[in-house]
C-alpha positions in Angstrom: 0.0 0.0 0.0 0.8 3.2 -0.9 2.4 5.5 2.2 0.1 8.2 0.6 -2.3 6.6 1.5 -1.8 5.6 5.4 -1.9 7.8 8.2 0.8 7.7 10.3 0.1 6.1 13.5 1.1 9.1 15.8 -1.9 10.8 14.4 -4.8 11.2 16.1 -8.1 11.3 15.3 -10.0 14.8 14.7 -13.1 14.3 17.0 -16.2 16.0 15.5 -19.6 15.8 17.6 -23.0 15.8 15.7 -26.4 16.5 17.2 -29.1 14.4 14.8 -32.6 16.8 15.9 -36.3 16.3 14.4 -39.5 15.5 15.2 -40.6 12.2 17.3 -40.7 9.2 15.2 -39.2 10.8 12.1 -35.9 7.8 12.3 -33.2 9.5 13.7 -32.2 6.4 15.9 -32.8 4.1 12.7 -30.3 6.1 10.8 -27.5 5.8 13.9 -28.1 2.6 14.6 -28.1 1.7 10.7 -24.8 3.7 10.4 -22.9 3.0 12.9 -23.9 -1.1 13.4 -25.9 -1.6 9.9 -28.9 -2.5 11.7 -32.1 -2.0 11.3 -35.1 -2.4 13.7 -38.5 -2.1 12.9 -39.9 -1.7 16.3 -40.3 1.9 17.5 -38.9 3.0 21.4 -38.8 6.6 21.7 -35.7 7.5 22.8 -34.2 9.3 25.9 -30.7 10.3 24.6 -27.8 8.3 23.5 -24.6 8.3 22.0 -22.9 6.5 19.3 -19.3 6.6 18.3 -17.9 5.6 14.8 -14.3 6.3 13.8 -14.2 6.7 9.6 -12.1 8.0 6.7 -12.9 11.2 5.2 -10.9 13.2 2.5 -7.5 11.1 3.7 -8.6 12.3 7.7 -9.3 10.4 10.0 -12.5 11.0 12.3 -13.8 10.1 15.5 -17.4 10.9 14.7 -19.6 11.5 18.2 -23.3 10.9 17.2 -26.1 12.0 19.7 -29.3 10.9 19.1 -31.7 13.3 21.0 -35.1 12.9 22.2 -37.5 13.7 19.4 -39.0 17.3 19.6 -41.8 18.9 19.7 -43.2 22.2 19.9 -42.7 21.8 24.3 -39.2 20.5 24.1 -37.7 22.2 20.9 -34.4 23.2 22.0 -32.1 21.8 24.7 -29.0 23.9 25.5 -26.9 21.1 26.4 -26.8 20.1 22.6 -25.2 23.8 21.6 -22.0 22.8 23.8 -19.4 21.2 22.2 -21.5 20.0 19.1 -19.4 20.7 15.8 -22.6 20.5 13.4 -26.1 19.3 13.3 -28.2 16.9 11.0 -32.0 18.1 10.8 -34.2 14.9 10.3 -37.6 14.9 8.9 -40.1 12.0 7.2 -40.8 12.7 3.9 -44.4 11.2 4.8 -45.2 14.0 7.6 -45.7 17.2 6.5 -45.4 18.7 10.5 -41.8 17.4 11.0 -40.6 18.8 8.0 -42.0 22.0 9.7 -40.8 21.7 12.6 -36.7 21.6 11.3 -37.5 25.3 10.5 -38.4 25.8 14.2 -35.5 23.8 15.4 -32.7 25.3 13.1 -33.7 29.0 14.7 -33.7 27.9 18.1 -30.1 26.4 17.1 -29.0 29.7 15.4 -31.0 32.0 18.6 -29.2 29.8 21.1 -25.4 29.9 19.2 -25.6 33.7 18.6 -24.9 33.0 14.9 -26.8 33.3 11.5 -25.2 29.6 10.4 -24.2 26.6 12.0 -22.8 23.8 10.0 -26.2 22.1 9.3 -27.5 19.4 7.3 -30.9 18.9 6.2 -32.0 14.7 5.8 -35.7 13.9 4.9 -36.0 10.3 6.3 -37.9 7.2 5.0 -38.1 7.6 1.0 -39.3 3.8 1.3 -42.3 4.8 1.9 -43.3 6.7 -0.9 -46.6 6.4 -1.5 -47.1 8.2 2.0 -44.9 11.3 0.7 -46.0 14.7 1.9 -43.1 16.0 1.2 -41.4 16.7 -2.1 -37.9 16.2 -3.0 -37.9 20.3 -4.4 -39.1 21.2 -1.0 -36.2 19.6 0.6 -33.8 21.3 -1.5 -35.5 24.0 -1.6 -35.3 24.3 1.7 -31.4 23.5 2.4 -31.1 26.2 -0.7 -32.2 28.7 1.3 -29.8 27.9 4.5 -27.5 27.4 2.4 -26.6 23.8 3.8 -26.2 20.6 2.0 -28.9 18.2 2.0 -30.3 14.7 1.0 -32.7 11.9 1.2 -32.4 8.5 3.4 -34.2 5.1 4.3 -32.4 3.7 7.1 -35.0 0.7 6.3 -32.8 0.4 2.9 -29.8 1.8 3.8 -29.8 4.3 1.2 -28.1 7.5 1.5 -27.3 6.9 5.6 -23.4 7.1 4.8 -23.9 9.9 2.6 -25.8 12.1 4.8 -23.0 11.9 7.9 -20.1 12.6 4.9 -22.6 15.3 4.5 -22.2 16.6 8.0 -18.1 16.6 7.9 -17.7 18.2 5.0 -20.4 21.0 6.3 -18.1 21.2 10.0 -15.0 20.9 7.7 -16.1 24.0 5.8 -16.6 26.0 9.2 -13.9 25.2 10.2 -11.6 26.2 6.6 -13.1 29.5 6.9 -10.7 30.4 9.3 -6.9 30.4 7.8 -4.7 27.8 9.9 -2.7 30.6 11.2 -5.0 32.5 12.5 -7.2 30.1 14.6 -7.2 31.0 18.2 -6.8 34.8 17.7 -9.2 37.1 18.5 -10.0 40.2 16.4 -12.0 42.9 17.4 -13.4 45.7 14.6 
């Protein structure tokens, strides 16, 4: 093998923690648990919190990807502070078959960007369960539409197929990687004030 290609073993791991946020019941522990063990479980237990680790490859860097799969929310319990601290970037999850959730990642992404102080967070917008298309009440052009306008990348999944689940967390690095590019290497960790 190539040495281009392997990482010495002196370097660590960057380690990038994701928030996955949505509506109850929209599959956000479907797609973790299909990501990270390539699983999938039919049965539905709402979830409390938990988190998942995966370590992965990404444009020749290595990653130790920290995956927190929140409580659904709802209009009550939109927002919890906790997952603004150390969180590098956030994937948005809605069902393509309920109109309300894809609502409701409106209503979460401000309380994200009112909570952070900032007009953008690395963000990725994933409409869930394209198996189950003849219950769509979402379109496709609304997605995009959508992640057009908050200028974040975007796609569709079915954790029941395993379609698109690896794609939407490549999604989410290169989203944090960009944030993070912004800033030129030699000036991270200085402060300027205008």
């Amino acid at each position: 093998m190539s040495s281009s290609l392997t990482s010495s073993t002196s370097d660590a791991p960057k380690i990038r923690r994701v928030a996955l946020m949505g509506s109850r019941a929209v599959g956000k522990s479907s797609m973790v648990v299909r990501y990270v063990h390539d699983v999938f479980n039919d049965s539905y237990f709402p979830t409390i919190e938990e988190t998942f680790t995966k370590q992965l490859t990404f444009h020749g860097q290595v990653y130790e990807v920290e995956i927190i799969d929140t409580a659904g929310q709802d209009e009550f319990s939109i927002f919890n502070g906790r997952h603004a601290l150390d969180v590098h970037g956030y994937v948005l999850v809605y069902s393509v078959t309920s109109k309300q959730s894809f609502d409701m990642v409106t209503i979460i992404r401000d309380k994200i960007l009112n909570f952070t102080g900032t007009d953008w967070a690395p963000i990725v917008l994933v409409g869930n369960k394209t198996d189950l298309q003849g219950q769509r009440q979402v379109s496709r052009e609304e997605g995009d539409e959508l992640a057009s306008k908050w200028k974040c990348l975007s796609c569709e999944t079915s954790a029941k197929k395993n379609s698109n689940i690896g794609r939407a967390f490549e999604l989410m690095l290169a989203e944090m990687e960009k944030s993070t590019d912004a800033v030129p290497e030699d000036k991270k960790g200085e402060c300027l004030i205008l």
